[in-house]
N, C-alpha and C positions, 0 to 999 in steps of 0.2 A: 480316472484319466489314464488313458495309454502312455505305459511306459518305456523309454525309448533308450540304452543305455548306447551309450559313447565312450570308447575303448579311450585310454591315455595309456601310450608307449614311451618311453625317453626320448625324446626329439618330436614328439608328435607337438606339431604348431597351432592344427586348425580345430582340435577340440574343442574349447569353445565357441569358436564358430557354428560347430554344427547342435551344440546343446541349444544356441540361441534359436538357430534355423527350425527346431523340433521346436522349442516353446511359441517361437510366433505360428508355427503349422495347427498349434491345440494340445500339442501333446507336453509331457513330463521328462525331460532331460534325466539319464540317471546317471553318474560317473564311477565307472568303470576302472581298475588299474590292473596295468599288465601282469602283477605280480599273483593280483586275486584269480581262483579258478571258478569262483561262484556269482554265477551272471545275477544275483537277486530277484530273481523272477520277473525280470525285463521281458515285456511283447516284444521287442526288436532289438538290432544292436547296428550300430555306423560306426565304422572305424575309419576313422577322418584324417585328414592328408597331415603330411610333414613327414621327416626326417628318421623314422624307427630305426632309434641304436645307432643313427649317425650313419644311415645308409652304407655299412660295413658288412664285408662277403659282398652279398645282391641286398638292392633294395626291398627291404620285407620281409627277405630270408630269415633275419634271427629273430625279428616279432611275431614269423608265422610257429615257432619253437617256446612262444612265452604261454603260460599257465592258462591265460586266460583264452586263447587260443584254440585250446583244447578244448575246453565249453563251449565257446563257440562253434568247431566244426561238428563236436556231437551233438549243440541245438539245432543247428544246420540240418544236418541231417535227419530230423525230426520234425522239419517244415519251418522252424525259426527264421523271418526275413531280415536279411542280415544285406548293410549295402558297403561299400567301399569305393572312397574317394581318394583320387591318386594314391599317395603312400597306402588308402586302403586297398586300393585295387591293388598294388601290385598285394598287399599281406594277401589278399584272397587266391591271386594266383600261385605263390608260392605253398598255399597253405593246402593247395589242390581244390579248394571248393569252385573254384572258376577257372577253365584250360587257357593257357598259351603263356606268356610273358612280358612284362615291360621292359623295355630294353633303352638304353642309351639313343638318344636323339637323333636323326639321323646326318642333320646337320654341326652335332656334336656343341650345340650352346643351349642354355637355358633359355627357356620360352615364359613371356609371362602377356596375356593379352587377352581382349574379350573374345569368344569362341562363337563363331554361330555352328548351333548341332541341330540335325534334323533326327524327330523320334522315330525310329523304325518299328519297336512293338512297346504297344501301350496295355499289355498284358500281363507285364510283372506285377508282383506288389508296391514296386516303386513307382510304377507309370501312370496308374489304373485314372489320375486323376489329368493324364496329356491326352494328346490325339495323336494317334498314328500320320506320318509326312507333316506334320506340322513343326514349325523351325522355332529353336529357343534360341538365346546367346545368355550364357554364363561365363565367368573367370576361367583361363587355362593358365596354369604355373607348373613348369615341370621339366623336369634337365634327360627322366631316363623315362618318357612316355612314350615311347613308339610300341605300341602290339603287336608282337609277334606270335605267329605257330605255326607248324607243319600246317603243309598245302592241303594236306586229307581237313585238319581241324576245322582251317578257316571255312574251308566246305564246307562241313557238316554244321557248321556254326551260321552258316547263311543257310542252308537249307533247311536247317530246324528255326529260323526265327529267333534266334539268339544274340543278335545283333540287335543291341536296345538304342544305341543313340552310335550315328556318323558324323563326322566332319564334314561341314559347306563350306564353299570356296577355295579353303586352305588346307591341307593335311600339314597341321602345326609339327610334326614329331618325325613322320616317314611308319605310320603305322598301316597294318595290311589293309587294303580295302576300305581306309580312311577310318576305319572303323576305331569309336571312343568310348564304347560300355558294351558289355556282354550282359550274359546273364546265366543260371546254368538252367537243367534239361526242365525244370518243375516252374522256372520264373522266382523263387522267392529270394536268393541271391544274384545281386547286381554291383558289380566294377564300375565305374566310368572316370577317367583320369580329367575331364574340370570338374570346378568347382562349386557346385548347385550350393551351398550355405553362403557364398559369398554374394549371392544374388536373391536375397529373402526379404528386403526392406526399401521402402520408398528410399530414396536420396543416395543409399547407399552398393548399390551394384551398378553393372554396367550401363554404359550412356543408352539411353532409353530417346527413341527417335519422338520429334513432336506433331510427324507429321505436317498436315498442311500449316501450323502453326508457325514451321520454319526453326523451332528452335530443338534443342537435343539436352540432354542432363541426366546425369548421373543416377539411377531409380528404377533400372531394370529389378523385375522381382521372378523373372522364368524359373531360378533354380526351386522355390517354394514350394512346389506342384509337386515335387521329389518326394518330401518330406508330405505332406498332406494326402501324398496318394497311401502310404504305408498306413497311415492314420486311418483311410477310408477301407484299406483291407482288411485290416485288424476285424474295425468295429462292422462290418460288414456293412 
């Protein structure tokens, strides 16, 4: 079985979250701690949202400095798909494996609501199982997600296709170009600030429309496809 390890940092909240989200996907949750620098010969790694070290300095700053971090960026760089959610995404930007920064909200308050994102490239190892312009809605929670980067980056970041998942309707944060997940130059690391593990189970993710039925209820499952595409690249 594919195994999938999930980093725990001090304040990290949604780790179990995301080891559920990999076991309902097929795959083998491994858990991971900040202190260890030895990933156990984990096929992937997801460092799942929450609060690293008490969002002290910058958000991610002192988790993108922790041991395990280190293995990570030199799996990384050996093709290991590595994905990060919120708090993970900003650890990936600070940690240079993904360009630009999460920054402070624009409207300066915490956000927490269903997100509709539409997929821009279904070419990473996280996507391989979406469709490119097709719209998901998963969880968005988050006080410092606005993406930022120099005006050269965000260019070359649209113009290389590295824009994995935007914001429809709303830009919840004031992030550039609406833009909610990157990816870097190869696709096998991927950022995006909501939350795909909180939307992996009937009953229990976002309100899921019933259609001509008339009714709506709680059992969106859009974020599952996340985890299930990583699973589909692996095993080829």
């Amino acid at each position: 079985m594919t195994r999938i390890g999930v980093v725990t940092f001090p304040g990290t909240l949604d780790d179990r979250d995301a080891a559920r989200a990999v076991r309902l996907a097929g795959g083998e949750p491994v858990r991971l701690w900040h202190k260890d620098d030895d990933l156990h010969g984990v096929d992937a790694v997801v460092l799942p949202g929450g609060f690293s070290y008490g969002d002290y300095l910058r958000c991610g700053a002192i988790a993108a400095t922790a041991p395990v971090m280190g293995s990570v960026v030199e799996a990384a760089g050996r093709g290991l798909p590595v994905l990060g959610i919120c708090n993970g995404f900003q650890v990936l930007c600070e940690s240079h494996l993904l360009e630009g920064a999460l920054i402070r909200n624009d409207h300066q308050k915490f956000i927490c609501r269903d997100q509709v994102l539409r997929v821009e490239n279904a070419d990473t190892a996280w996507t391989t199982s979406l469709e490119a312009g097709t719209e998901i809605t998963i969880p968005l929670k988050n006080g410092e997600g606005a993406f930022q980067a120099a005006p050269e980056t965000v260019r070359r970041l649209e113009e290389e296709g590295r824009v994995v998942f935007r914001y429809v309707d709303v830009n919840p944060n004031g992030s550039a170009h609406d833009i909610a997940g990157i990816t870097n130059s190869t696709g096998t690391v991927v950022g995006l600030m909501p939350h795909p593990e909180h939307a992996v189970e009937p009953g229990f993710g976002p309100v899921a429309d019933g259609g001509d039925r008339g009714w709506a209820a709680h059992g969106g499952t859009d974020g599952l496809g996340i985890f299930t595409s990583v699973l589909h690249t692996l095993v080829g």
